[in-house]
C-alpha positions as CSV (number, residue, x, y, z in Angstrom):
1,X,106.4,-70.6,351.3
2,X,105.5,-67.2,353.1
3,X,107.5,-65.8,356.1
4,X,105.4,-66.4,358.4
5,X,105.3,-69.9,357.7
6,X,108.4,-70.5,359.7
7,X,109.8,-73.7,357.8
8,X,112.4,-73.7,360.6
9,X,110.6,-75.0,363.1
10,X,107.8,-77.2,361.3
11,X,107.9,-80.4,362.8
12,X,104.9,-81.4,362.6
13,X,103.4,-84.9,364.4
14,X,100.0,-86.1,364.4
15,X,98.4,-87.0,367.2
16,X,100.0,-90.7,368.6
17,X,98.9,-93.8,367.1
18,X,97.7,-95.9,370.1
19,X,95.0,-98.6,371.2
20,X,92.2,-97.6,373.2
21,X,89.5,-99.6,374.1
22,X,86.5,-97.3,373.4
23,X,86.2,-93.9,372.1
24,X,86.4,-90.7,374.4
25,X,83.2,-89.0,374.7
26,X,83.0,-84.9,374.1
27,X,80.6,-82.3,373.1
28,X,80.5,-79.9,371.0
29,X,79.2,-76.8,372.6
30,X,76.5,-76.1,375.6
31,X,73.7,-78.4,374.8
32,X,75.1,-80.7,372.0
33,X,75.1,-84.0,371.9
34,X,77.7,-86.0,373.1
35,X,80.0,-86.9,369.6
36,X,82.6,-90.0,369.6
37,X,85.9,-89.3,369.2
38,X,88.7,-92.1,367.9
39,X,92.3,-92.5,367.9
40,X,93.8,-93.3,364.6
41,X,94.2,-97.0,364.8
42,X,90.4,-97.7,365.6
43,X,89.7,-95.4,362.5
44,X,91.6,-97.4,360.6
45,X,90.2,-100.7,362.3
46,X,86.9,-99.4,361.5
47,X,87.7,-97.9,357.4
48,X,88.5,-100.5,355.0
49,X,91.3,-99.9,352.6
50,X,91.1,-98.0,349.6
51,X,92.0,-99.7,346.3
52,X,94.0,-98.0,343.4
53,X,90.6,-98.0,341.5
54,X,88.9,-96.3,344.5
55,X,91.7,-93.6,345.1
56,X,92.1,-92.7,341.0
57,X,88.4,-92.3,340.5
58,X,88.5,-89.5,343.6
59,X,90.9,-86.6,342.2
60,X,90.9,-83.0,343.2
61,X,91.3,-80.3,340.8
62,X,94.7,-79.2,341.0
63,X,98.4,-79.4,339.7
64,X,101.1,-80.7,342.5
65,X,102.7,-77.0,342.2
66,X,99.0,-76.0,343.4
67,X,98.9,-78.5,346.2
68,X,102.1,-77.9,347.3
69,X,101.0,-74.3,347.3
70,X,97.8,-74.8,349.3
71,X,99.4,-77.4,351.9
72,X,102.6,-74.7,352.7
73,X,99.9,-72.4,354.4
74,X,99.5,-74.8,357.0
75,X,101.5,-77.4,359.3
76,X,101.0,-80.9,359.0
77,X,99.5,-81.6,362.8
78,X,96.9,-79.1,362.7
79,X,95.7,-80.8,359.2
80,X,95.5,-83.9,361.3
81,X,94.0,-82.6,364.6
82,X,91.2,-81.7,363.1
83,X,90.5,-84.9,360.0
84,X,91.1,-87.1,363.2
85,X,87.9,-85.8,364.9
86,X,86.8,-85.2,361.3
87,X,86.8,-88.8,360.7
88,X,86.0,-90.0,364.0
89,X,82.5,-88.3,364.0
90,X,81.8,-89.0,360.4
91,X,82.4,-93.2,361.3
92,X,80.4,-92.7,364.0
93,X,78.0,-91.5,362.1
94,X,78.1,-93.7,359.3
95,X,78.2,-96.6,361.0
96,X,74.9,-96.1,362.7
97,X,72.7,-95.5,359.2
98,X,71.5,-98.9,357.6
99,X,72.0,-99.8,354.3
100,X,69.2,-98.4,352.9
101,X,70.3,-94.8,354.8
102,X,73.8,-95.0,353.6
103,X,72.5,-95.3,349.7
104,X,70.1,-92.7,349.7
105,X,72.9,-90.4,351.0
106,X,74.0,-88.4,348.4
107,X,76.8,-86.7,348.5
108,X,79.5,-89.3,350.5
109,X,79.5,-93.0,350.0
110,X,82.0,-95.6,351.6
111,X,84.2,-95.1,349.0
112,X,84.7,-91.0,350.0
113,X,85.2,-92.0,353.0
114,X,88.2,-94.8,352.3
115,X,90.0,-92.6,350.2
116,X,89.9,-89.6,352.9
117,X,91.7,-92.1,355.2
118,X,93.9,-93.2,353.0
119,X,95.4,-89.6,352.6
120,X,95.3,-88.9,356.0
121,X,97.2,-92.0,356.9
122,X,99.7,-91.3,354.1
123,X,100.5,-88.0,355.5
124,X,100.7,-89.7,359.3
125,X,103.5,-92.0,357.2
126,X,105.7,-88.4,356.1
127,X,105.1,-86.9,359.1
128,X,107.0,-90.0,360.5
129,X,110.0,-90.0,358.2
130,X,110.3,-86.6,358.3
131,X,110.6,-86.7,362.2
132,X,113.0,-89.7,361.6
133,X,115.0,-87.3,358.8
134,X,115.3,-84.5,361.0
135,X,116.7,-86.5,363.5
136,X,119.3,-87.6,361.2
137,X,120.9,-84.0,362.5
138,X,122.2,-85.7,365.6
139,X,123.4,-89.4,364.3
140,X,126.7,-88.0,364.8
141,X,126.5,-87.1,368.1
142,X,124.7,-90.6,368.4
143,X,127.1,-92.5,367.2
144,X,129.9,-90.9,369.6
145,X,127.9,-91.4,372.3
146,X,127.5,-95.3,371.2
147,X,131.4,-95.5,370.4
148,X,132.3,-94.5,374.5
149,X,129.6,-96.7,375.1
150,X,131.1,-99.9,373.2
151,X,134.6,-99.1,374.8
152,X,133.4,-99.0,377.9
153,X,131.2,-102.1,377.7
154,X,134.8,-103.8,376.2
155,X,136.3,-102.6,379.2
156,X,134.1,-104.0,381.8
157,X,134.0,-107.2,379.8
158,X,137.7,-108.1,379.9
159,X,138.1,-106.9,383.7
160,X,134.8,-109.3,384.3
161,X,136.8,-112.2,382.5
162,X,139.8,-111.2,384.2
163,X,138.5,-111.8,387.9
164,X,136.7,-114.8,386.7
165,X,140.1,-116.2,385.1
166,X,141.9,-115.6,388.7
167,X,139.2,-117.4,390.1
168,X,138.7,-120.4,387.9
169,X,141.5,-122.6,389.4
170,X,139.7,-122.9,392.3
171,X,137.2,-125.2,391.0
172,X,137.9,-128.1,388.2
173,X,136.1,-126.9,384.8
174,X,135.3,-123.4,385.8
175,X,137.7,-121.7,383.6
176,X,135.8,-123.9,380.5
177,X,132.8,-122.2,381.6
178,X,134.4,-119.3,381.4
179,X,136.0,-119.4,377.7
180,X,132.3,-120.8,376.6
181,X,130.7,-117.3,378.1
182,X,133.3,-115.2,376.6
183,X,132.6,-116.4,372.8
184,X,132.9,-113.4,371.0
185,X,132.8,-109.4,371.3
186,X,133.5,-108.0,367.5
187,X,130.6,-106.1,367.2
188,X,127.6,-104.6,369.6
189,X,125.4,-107.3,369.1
190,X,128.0,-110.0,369.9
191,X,129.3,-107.3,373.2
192,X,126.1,-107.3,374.2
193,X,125.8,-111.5,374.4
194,X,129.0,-111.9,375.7
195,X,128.9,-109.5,378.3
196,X,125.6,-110.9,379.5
197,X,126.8,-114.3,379.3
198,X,129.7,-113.5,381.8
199,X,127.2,-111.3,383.9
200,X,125.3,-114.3,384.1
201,X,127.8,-116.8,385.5
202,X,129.1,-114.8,388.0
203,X,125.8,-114.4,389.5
204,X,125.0,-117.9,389.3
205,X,128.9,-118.5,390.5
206,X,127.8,-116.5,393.5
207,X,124.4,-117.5,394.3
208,X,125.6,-121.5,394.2
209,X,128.2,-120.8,396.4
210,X,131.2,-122.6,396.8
211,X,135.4,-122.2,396.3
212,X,134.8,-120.5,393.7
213,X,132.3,-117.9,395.1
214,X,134.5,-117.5,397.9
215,X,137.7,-116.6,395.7
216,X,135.1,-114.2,393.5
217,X,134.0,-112.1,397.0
218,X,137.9,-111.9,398.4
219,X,137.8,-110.1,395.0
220,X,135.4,-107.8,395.4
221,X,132.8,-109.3,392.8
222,X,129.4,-109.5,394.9
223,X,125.7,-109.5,393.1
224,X,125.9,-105.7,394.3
225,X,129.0,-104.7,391.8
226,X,127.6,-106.6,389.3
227,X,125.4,-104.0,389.0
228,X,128.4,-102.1,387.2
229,X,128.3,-104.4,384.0
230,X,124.7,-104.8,384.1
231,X,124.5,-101.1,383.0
232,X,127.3,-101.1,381.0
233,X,125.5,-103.5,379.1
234,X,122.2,-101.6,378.9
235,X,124.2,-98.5,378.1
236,X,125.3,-99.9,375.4
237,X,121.7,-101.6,374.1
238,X,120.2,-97.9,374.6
239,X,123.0,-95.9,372.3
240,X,122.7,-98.1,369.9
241,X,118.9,-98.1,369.7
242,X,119.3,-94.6,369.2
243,X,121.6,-94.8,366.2
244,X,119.3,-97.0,364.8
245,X,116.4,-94.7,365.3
246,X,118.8,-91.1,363.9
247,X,119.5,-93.2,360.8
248,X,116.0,-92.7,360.2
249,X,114.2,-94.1,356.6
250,X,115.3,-91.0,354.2
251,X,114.5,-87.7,354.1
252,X,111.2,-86.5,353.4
253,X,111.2,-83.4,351.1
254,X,109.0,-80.2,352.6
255,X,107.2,-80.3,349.0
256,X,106.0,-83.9,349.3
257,X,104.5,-82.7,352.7
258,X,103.1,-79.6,351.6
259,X,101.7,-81.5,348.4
260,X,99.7,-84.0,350.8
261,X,98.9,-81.2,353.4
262,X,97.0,-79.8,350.3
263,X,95.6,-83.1,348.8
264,X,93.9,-83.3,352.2
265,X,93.1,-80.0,353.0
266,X,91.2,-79.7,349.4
267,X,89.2,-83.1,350.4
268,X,88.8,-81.5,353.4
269,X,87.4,-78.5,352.1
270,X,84.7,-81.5,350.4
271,X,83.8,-82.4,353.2
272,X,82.7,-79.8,355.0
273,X,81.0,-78.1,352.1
274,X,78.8,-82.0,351.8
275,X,78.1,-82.2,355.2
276,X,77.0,-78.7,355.8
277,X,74.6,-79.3,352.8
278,X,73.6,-82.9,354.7
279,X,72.6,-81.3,357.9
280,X,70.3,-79.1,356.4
281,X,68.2,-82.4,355.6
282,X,69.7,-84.5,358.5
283,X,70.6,-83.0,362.2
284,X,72.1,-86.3,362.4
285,X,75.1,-85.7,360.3
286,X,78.2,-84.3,362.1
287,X,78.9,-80.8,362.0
288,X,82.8,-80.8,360.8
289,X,84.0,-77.6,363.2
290,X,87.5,-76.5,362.1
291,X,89.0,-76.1,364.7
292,X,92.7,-76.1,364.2
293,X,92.3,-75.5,360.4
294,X,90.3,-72.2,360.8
295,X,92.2,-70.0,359.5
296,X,92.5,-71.8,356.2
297,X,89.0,-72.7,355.4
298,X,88.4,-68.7,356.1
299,X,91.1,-68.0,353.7
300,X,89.3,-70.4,351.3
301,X,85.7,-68.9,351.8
302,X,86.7,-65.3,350.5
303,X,88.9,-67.2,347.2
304,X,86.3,-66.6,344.2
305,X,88.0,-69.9,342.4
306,X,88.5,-72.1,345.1
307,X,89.7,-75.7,344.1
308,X,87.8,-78.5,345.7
309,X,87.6,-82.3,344.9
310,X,86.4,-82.8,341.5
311,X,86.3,-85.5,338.8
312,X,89.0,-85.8,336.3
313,X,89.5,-83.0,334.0
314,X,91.5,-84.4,331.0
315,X,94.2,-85.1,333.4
316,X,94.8,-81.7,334.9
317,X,93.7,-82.9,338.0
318,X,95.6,-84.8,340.7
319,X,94.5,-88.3,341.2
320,X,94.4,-89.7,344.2
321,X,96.9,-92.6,344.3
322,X,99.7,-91.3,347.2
């Protein structure tokens, strides 16, 4: 990787998966035509999955040491900042030929165009885990924050059952209620009931009214300091959520990112070349700008022996099945 990669810091994230309930409108430059634009999950409403058979039979031509090469000049979000409006152009596109259109198109086909999602989704999926992975760094701190969290959480729960103890005898059966709250406590999950369960009576206790209500606010136990173990009990909820979420789902070697950065950026490179050949016959075709990728694509332009996607080679090239 060169110097000025600065591994350090790549984190890369693509641009958040989230519903929307039609595409944003842009344009391209002064006087273009408006061109949609989709988030991921309606491009992958709108592509159907590639098949093993699909993904094999589109390889490009290059080792993984190549890949991994290619995909190290560039960070993971930019890759995807651009194949998002990449493929959100080219579906809105596609979508709008007939059948008869889409088969005299040579050049791209249905299938292209599956197995081009697929790799960018695969690389959304890394990107993930190796957010998830790097966050791994601070599961220590995590879990001591969650530990003074589930001591304090114990604490309020056996001062809560203490004051409801002192109070039971005023009313025949309240101290069974009681012991029925207060079931268990070994573990967060069974703090977390427990401590809700008591939260829970004493409001109701309190809102009923009563001997025992009476005995409960001589105490100083009103719906207002209840407040107290309600946040103890989310306090404890939200550290351990974020345990859960340092833990992560294993670490996510840079070469397996770089290796798909430059499966995709070599189909990438595809595309653009097929599309700029398809506007020369039809306006209509989308005019794949690289924006965020730039730099790249240039590099690429003045390599004599650039790779691109190619058929299978006797099995020197890298089939598509990530």
């Amino acid at each position: 990787m060169s110097s000025s990669r600065k591994p350090t810091s790549r984190r890369p994230s693509p641009a958040p998966i989230t519903p929307a309930a039609a595409p944003a409108v842009a344009a391209e430059g002064p006087g273009a035509e408006p061109v949609a634009r989709y988030t991921w999950e309606e491009i992958r409403a709108r592509v159907p999955a590639a098949d093993a058979k699909t993904l094999a039979r589109y390889p490009v031509a290059a080792t993984p040491n190549e890949l991994i090469k290619e995909g190290a000049t560039l960070r993971s979000e930019r890759i995807l900042t651009d194949l998002r409006l990449w493929l959100g152009d080219i579906v809105a596109w596609w979508s709008k030929l007939t059948p008869e259109e889409r088969a005299a198109t040579v050049g791209f086909s249905d299938a292209r165009l599956q197995v081009v999602t697929h790799h960018a989704f695969a690389l959304i999926g890394l990107v993930r885990r190796a957010s998830k992975s790097h966050a791994k760094s601070d599961h220590a701190a995590a879990v001591a924050v969650a530990n003074t969290a589930y001591a304090n959480a114990q604490r309020d729960r056996q001062l809560l059952r203490a004051v409801l103890d002192q109070a039971a005898p005023a009313a025949v059966g309240f101290a069974q209620s009681v012991a029925a709250a207060d079931t268990a406590a070994s573990d967060t999950a069974a703090l977390d009931r427990t401590l809700g369960a008591l939260v829970e009576l004493a409001r109701d206790t309190l809102r009923r009214g009563g001997p025992v209500a009476e005995v409960l606010t001589a105490d100083g136990l009103t719906e207002a300091s209840l407040s107290r173990y309600v946040a103890a009990r989310a306090a404890l909820r939200e550290t351990h959520e974020k345990i859960r979420g340092a833990a992560g789902d294993g670490p996510v070697a840079q070469s397996e990112l770089d290796q798909q950065d430059g499966l995709l950026l070599l189909h990438m490179e595809g595309l653009r070349k097929t599309f700029r050949a398809l506007r020369a016959h039809d306006r209509r075709a989308p005019q794949l700008i690289a924006r965020s990728t730039g730099s790249y694509f240039g590099r690429r332009a003045r390599k004599p022996d650039a790779a691109a996607p190619a058929p299978a080679d006797g099995g020197k090239a890298t089939p598509a099945t990530r």
